[in-house]
C-alpha positions as CSV (number, residue, x, y, z in Angstrom):
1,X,-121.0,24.0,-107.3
2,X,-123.0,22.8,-104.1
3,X,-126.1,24.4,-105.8
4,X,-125.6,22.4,-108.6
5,X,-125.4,19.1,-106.4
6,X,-128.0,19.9,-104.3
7,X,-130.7,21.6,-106.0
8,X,-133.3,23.1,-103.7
9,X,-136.6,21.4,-104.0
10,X,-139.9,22.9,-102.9
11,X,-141.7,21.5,-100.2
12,X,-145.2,21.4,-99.7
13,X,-146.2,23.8,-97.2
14,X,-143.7,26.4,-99.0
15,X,-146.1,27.5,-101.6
16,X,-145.3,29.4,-104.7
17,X,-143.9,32.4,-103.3
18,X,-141.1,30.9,-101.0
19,X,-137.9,32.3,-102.3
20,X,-134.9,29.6,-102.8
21,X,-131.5,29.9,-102.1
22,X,-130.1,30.5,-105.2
23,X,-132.4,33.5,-106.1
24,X,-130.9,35.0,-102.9
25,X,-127.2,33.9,-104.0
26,X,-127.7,34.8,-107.8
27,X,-130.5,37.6,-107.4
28,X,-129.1,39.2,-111.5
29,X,-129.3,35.8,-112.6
30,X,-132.4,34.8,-111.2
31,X,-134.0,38.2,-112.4
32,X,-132.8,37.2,-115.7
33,X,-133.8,33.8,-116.4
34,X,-137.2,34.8,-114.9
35,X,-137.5,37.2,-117.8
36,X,-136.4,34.8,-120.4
37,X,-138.6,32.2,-119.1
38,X,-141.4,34.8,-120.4
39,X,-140.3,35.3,-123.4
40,X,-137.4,38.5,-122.7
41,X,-134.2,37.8,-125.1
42,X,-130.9,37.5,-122.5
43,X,-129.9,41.1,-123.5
44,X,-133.6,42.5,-123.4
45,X,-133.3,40.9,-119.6
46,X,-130.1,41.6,-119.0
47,X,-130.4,45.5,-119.2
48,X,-134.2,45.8,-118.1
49,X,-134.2,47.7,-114.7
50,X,-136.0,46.7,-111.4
51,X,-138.4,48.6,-111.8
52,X,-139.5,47.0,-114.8
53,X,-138.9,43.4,-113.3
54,X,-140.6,43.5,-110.8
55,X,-143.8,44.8,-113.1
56,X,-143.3,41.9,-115.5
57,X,-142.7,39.6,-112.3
58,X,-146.3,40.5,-111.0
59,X,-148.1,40.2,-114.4
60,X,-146.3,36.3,-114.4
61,X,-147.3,35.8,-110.9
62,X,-150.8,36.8,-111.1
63,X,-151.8,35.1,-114.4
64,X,-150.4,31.8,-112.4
65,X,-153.3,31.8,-110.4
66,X,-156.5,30.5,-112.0
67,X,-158.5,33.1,-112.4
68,X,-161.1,32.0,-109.7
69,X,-158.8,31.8,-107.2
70,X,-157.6,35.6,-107.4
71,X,-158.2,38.0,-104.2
72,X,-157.0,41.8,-103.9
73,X,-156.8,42.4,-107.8
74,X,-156.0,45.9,-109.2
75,X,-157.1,47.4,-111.7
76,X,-156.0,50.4,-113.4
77,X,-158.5,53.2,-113.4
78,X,-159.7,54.4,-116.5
79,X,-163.1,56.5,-117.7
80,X,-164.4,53.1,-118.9
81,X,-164.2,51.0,-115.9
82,X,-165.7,53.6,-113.2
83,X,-168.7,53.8,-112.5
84,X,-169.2,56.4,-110.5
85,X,-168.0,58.4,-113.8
86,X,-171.8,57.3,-115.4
């Protein structure tokens, strides 16, 4: 009930990854709703693992970021994107 009366707000300096309380009460629930605020159904989110989470939590977090403000990107390795295959 006190997280309901006193939602946590972000502050400035915090920046985007600052975790809040309540993900560190709730950390199922906050796993969920995370996934249904990208689209997951609340039983596709419910009974996706970590492992998959935490996947689908990185694509969300890096498409946040404009895309000319990206640093340290990965990208899979394939034939078609190295070069020193030519």
């Amino acid at each position: 009930m006190a997280a309901l009366a006193n939602p946590t707000r972000r502050k400035d300096s915090d920046g985007p990854s600052a975790q809040t309380i309540e993900s560190i009460t709730w950390p199922d629930e906050a796993r969920v709703l995370s996934l249904m605020a990208h689209g997951f159904t609340y039983d596709e989110a419910w009974h996706m693992g970590w492992r998959e989470w935490r996947r689908y939590a990185a694509l969300a977090a890096a498409w946040s970021i404009p895309q000319d403000r990206r640093t340290g990107m990965v990208v899979r390795g394939t034939a078609s994107n190295d070069s020193s295959l030519l």
